[in-house]
Every structure is written in C-alpha cells, then in structure tokens.
PAMIMI-267928 format. One line per field, with one value per atom (N, C-alpha, C): residue number from 1; atom name; x, y, z. Coordinates in Angstrom, 1 decimal. Layout:
k [NUM,...]
a [CA,...]
x [X,...]
y [Y,...]
z [Z,...]
***
This chain:
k [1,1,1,2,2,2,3,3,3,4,4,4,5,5,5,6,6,6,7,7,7,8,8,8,9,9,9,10,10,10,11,11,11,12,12,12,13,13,13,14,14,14,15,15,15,16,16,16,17,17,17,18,18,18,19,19,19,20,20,20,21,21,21,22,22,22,23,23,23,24,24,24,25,25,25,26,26,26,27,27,27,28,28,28,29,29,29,30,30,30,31,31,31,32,32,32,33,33,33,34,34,34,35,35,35,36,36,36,37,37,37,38,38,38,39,39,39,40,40,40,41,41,41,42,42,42,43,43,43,44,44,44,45,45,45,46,46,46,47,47,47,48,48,48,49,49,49,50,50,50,51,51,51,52,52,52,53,53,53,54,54,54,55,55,55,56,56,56,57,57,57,58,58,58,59,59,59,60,60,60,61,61,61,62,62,62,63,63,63,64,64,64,65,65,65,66,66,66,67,67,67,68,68,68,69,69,69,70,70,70,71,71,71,72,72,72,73,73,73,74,74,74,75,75,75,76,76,76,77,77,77,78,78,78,79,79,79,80,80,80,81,81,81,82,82,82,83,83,83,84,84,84,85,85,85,86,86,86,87,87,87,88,88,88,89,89,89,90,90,90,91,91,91,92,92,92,93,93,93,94,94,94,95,95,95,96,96,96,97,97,97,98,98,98,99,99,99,100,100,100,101,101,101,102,102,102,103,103,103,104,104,104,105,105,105,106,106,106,107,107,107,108,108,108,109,109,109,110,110,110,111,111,111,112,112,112,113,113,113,114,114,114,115,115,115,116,116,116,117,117,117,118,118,118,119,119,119,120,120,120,121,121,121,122,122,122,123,123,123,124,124,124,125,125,125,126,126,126,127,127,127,128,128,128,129,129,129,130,130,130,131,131,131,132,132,132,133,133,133,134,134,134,135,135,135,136,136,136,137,137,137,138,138,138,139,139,139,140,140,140,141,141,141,142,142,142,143,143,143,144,144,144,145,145,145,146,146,146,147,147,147,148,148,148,149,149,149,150,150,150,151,151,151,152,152,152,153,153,153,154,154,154,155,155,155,156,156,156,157,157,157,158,158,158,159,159,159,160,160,160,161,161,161,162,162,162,163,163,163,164,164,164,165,165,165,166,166,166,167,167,167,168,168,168]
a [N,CA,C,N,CA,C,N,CA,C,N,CA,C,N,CA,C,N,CA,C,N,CA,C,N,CA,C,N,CA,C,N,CA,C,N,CA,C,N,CA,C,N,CA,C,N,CA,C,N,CA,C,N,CA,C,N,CA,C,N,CA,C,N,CA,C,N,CA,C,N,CA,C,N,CA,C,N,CA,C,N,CA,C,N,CA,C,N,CA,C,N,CA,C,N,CA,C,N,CA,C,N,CA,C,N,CA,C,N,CA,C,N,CA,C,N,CA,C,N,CA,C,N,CA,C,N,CA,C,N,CA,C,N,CA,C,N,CA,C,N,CA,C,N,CA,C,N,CA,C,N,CA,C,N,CA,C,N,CA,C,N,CA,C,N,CA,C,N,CA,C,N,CA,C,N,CA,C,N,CA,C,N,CA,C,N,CA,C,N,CA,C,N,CA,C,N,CA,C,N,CA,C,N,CA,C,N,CA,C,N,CA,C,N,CA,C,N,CA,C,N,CA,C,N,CA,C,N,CA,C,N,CA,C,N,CA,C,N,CA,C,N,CA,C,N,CA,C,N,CA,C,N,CA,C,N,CA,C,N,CA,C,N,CA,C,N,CA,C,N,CA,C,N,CA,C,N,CA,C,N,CA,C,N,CA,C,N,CA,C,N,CA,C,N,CA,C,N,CA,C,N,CA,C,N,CA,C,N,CA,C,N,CA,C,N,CA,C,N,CA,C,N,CA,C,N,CA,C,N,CA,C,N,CA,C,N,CA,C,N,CA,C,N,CA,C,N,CA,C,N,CA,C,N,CA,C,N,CA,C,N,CA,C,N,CA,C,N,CA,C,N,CA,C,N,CA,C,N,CA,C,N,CA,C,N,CA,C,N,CA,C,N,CA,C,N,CA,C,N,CA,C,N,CA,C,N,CA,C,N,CA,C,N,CA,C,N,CA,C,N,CA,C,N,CA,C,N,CA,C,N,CA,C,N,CA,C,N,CA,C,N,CA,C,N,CA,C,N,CA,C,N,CA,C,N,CA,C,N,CA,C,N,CA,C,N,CA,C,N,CA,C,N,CA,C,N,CA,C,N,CA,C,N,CA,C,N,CA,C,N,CA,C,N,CA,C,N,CA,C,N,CA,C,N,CA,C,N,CA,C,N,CA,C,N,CA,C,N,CA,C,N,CA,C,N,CA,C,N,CA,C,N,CA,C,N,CA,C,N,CA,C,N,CA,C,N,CA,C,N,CA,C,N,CA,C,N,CA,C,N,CA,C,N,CA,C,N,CA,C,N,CA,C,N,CA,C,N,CA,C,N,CA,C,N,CA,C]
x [33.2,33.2,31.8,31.3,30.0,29.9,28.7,28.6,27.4,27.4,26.1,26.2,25.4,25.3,26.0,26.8,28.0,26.9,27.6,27.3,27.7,27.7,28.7,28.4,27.3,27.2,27.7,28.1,29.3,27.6,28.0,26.8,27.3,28.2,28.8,27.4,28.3,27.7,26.9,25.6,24.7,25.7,26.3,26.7,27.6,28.5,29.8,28.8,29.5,29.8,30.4,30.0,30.4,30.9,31.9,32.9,33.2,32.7,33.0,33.3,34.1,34.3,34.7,34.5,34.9,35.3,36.8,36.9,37.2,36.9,37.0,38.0,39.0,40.6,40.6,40.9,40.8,41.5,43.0,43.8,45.1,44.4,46.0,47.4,48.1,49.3,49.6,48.8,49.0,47.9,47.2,46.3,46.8,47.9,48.3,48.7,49.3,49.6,48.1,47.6,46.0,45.2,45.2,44.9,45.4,46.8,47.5,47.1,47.4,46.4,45.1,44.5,42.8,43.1,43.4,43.8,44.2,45.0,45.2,45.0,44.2,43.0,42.1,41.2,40.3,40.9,41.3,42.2,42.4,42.6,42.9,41.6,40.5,39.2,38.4,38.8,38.1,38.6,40.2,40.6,40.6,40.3,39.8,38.7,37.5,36.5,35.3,35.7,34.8,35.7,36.8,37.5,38.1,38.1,38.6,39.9,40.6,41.7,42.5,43.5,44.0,45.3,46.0,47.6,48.9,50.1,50.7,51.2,51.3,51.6,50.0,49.2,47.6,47.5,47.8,48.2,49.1,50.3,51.5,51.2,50.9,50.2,49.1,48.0,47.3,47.7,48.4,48.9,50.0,50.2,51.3,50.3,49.2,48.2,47.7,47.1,46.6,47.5,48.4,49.7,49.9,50.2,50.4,48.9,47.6,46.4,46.2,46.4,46.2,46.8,48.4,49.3,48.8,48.5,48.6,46.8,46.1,44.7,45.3,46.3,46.6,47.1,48.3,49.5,49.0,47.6,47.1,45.7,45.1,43.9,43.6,43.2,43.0,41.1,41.2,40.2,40.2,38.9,38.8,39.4,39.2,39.7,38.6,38.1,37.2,38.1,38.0,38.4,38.0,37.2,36.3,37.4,36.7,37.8,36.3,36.6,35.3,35.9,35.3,36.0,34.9,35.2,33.8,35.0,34.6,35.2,36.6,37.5,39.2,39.8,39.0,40.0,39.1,40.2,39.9,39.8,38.6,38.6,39.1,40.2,40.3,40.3,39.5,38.3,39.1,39.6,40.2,39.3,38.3,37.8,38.6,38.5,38.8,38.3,38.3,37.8,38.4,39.4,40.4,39.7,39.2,38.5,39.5,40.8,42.0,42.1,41.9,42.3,43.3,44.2,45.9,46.1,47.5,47.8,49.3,49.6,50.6,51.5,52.9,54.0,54.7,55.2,56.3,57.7,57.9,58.8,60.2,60.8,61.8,62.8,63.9,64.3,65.3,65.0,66.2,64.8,63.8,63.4,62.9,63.1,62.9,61.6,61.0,59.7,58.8,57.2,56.1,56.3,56.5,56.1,55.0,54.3,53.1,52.0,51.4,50.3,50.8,52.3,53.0,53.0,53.1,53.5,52.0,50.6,49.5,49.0,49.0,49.1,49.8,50.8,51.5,51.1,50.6,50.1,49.1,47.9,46.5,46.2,45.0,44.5,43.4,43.2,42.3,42.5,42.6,42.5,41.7,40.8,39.8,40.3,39.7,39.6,38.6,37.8,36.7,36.0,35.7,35.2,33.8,33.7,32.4,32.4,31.0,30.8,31.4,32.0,32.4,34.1,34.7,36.0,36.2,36.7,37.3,37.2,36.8,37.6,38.1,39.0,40.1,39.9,40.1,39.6,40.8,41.1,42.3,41.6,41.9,41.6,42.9,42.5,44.1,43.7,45.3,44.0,44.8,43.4,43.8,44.9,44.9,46.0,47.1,48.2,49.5,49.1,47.7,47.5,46.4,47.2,46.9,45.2,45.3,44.4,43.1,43.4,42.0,41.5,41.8,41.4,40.3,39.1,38.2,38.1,38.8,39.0,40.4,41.1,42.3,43.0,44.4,45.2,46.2,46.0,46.8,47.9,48.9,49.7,48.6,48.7,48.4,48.5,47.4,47.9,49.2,50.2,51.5,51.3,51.4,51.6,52.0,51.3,50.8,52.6,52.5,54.2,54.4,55.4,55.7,56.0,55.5,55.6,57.0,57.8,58.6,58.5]
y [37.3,36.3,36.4,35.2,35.2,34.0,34.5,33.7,32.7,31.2,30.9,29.4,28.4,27.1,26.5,25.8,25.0,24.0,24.0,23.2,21.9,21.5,19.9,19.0,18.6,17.9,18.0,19.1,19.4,19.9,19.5,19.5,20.1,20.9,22.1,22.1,21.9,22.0,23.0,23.4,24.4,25.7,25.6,26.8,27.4,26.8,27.2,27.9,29.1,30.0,29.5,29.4,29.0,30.3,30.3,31.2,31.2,31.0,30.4,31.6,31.2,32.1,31.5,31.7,30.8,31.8,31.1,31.7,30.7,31.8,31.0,31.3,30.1,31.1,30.1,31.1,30.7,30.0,30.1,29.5,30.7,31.8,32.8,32.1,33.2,32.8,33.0,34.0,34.6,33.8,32.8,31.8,31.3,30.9,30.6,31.6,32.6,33.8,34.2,34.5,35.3,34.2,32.6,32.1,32.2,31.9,32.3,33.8,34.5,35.8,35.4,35.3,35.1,34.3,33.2,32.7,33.2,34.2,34.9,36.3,36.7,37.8,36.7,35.6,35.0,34.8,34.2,34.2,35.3,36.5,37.4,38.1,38.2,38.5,37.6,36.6,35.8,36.0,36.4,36.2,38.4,38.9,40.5,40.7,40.2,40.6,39.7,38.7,37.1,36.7,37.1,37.3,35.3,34.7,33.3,33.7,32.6,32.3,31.7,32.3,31.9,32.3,31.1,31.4,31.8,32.1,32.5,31.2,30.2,28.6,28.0,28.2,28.1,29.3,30.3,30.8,30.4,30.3,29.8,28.3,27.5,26.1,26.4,27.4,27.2,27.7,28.4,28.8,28.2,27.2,26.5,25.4,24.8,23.6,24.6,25.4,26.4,26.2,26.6,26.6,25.5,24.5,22.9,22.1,22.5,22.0,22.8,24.4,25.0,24.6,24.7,24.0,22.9,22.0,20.6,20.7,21.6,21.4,22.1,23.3,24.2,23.4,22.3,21.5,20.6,20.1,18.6,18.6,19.8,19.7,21.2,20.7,21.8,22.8,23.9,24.3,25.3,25.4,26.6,25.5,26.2,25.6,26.5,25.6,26.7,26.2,27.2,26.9,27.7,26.8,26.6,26.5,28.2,28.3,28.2,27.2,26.8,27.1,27.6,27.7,27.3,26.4,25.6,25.2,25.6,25.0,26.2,25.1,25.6,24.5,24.7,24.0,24.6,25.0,25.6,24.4,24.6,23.4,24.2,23.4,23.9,23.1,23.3,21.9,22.8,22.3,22.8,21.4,21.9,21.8,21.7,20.7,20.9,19.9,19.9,19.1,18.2,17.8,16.0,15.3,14.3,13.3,12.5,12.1,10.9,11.7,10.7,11.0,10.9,11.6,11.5,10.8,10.2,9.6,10.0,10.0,10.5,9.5,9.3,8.6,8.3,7.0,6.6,7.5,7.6,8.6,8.3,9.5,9.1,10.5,10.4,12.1,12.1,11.6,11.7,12.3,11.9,12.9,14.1,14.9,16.0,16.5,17.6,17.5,16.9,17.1,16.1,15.2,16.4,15.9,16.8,17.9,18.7,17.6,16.4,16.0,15.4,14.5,14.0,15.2,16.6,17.4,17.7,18.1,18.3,17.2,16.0,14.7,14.8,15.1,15.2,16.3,17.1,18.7,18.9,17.8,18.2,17.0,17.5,17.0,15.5,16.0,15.1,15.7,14.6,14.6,13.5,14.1,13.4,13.9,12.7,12.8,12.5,13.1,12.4,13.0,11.7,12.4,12.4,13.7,14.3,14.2,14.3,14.9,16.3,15.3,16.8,16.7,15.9,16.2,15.5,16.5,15.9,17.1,16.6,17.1,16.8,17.9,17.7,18.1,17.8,18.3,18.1,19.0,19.1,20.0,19.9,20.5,20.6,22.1,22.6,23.3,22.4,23.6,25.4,25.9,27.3,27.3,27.0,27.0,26.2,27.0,25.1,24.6,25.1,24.5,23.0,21.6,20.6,20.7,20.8,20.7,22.0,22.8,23.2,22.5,21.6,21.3,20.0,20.2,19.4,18.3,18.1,16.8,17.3,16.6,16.4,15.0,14.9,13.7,14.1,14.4,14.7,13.8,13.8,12.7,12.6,11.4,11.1,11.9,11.9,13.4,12.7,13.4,12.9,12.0,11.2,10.4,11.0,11.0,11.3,11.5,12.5,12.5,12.0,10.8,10.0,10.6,10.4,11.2,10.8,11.2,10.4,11.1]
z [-1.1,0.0,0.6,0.8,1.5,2.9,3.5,4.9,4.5,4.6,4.7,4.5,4.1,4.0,3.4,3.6,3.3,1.7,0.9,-0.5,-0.5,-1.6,-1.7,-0.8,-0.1,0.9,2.2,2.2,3.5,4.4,5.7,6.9,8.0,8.6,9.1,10.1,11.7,13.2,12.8,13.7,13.4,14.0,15.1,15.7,14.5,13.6,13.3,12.0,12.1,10.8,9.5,8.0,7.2,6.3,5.9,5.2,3.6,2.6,1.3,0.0,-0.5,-1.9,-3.2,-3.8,-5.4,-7.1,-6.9,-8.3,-9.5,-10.3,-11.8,-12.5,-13.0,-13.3,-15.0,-15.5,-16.9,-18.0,-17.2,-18.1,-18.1,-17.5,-17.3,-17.1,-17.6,-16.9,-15.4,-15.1,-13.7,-12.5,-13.3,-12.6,-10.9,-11.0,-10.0,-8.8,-9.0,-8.3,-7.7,-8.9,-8.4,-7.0,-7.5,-6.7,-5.3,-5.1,-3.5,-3.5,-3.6,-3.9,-2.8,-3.8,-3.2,-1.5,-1.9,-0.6,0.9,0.1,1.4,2.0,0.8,1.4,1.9,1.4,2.1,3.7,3.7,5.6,6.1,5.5,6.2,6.8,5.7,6.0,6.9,6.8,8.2,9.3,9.3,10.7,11.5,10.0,10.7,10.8,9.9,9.9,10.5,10.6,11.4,12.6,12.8,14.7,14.6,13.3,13.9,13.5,14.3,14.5,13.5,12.8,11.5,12.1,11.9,12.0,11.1,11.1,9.7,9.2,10.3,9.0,8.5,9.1,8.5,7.0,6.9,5.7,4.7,5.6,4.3,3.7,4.5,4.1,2.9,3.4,2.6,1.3,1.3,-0.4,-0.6,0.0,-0.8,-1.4,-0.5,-1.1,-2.4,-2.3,-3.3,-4.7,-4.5,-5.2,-6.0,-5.7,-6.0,-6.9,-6.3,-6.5,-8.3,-7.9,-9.7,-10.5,-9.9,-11.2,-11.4,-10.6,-11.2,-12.1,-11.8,-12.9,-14.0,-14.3,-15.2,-16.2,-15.4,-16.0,-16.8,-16.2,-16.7,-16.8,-17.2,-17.8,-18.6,-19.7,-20.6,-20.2,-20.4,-20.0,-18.7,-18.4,-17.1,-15.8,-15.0,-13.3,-12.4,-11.5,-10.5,-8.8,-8.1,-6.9,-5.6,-4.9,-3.8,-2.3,-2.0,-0.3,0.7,1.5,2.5,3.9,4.7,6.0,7.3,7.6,8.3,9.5,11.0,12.4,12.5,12.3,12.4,11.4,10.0,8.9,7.8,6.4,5.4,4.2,3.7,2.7,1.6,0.8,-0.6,-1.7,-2.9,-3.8,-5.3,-5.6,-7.0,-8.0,-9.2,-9.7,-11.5,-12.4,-13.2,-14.4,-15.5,-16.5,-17.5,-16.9,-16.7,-16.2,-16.9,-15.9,-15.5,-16.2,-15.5,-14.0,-13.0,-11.7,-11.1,-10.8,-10.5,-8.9,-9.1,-8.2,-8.0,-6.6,-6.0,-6.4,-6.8,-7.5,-5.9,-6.4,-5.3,-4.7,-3.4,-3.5,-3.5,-4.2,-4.9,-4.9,-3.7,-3.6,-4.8,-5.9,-7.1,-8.6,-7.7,-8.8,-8.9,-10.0,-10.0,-10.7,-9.6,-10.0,-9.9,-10.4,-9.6,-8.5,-7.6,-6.0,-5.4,-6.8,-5.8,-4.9,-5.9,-5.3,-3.6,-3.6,-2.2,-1.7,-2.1,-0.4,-0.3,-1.0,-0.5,0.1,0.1,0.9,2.1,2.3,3.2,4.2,3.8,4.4,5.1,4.5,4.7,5.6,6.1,7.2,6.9,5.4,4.7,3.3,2.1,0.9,0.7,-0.6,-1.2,-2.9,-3.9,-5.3,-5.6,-6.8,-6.6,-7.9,-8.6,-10.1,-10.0,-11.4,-11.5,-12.7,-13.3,-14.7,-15.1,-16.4,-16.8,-16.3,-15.4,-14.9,-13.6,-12.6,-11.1,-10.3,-9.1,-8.0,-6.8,-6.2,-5.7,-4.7,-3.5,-1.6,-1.0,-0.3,0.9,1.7,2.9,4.2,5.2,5.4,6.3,7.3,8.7,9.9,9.9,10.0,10.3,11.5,12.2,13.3,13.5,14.2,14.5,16.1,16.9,18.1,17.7,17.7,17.2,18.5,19.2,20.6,20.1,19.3,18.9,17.5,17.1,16.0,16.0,15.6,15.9,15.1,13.7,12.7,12.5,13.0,12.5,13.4,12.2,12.1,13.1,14.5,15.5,16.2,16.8,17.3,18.5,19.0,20.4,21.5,22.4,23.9,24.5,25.0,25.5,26.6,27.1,28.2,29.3,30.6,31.6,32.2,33.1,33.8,35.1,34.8,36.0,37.3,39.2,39.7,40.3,40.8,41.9,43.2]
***
C-alpha cells in the first residue's frame, strides 16, 4: 500500500492524503476471496495506521462491492483482472479493471429472478458508478463512503438535511 498522487485523472484536494493499492488477480479460483481479503486489510490499515475514520458498514459494503465487481470480471471476461483500492477524503474508490470490452448493463428488476443482480446491488450501494471503456477492455468505478455519518461525507448522494423543528 502506498501514499501519494492520485492516478486516473483523479485531482484529490491538496490537503487530503491519498491511500492506493493494486492487485493483479489472475484467474484463481480463490480470486474473489483474496480480493475482500485485500479490501479489508486495506481499511483496516488506513483506519490504524493513517487515523481516518473507517466504519464496520464502510467495510462490509466495501467487500461486498469488491465481491460483486470480481465476480462479474471473472464471470464475463476471460484473462487477468486488476483492482485499484483509492482512498481519497471519506470515500474508497474501487476500479475493477478487465479485458471484455462489451460494457455491461444493469437488467430490469425482477425479484423472480435468480441471480445476476451483482451489477443492481453495486448501483444501489455506491455513491457513484462509472463504466467506462479502454483499450484493451473496461473499467469499472464505484465509490463507497467509509462511514454511515451521511454529514461527513463530502460527495455523496445524501437525503436532504431534515426540515427545521416547528416551535410551539
């Protein structure tokens, strides 16, 4: 894991610390495991050894996105997978990399069917999803907040602040 300039175009406030690690998973079977794995030593090492604030559903989220993003490069692209943990503010970018160029699309929902609803729940999860083809394949961007306090979160899809309390 290393500290230092955010890649990919990503432009990260001067103050904020950038946090990044990247693995290359081959096609194991244990690809997926190792990934939530990594994921959550990465969290754990930011939130012991860098002092931010990582919560246990900012964890469990993030290896469940983790989880859902491998399978679906493992499931539906032949070849390596690379996967990019970014930790820029109080949201963890996770970029799952793969060499499918067909770009997938989330299916209509449908509680009668079984199976393929990973891409609808990382949609559902994330703060922001991006697709976005490259040479050579795709990638895949979800951002999740480290925390469940919506009020520290500096980009996110927040409800509205509650409406003011009537006095009598």
């Amino acid at each position: 894991m290393e500290s230092g300039p955010a890649g990919d175009g990503a432009t990260p406030r001067s103050e904020e610390q950038v946090i990044q690690t990247t693995a290359a998973l081959n096609g194991d079977d244990g690809d997926i495991a190792h990934a939530r794995r990594l994921a959550t030593a990465f969290l754990t090492t930011a939130r012991t050894e860098h002092g931010l604030a990582v919560s246990r559903t900012g964890v469990e989220l993030t290896q469940l996105v983790v989880s859902e993003l491998v399978t679906n490069a493992r499931k539906y692209a032949s070849g390596p997978v690379r996967m990019d943990l970014r930790i820029t503010g109080d949201v963890v970018e996770i970029v799952v990399w793969d060499c499918e160029p067909a770009l997938p699309a989330a299916r209509p929902a449908d509680a009668g069917r079984v199976g393929q609803h990973g891409l609808e729940i990382v949609m559902a999860l994330a703060l922001d999803f991006e697709v976005r083809s490259e040479a050579g394949g795709k990638r895949i961007t979800a951002r999740i907040a480290l925390t469940d306090d919506p009020d520290t979160l500096s980009s996110s899809k927040t409800d509205p602040p509650p409406a003011p309390a009537l006095e009598h």
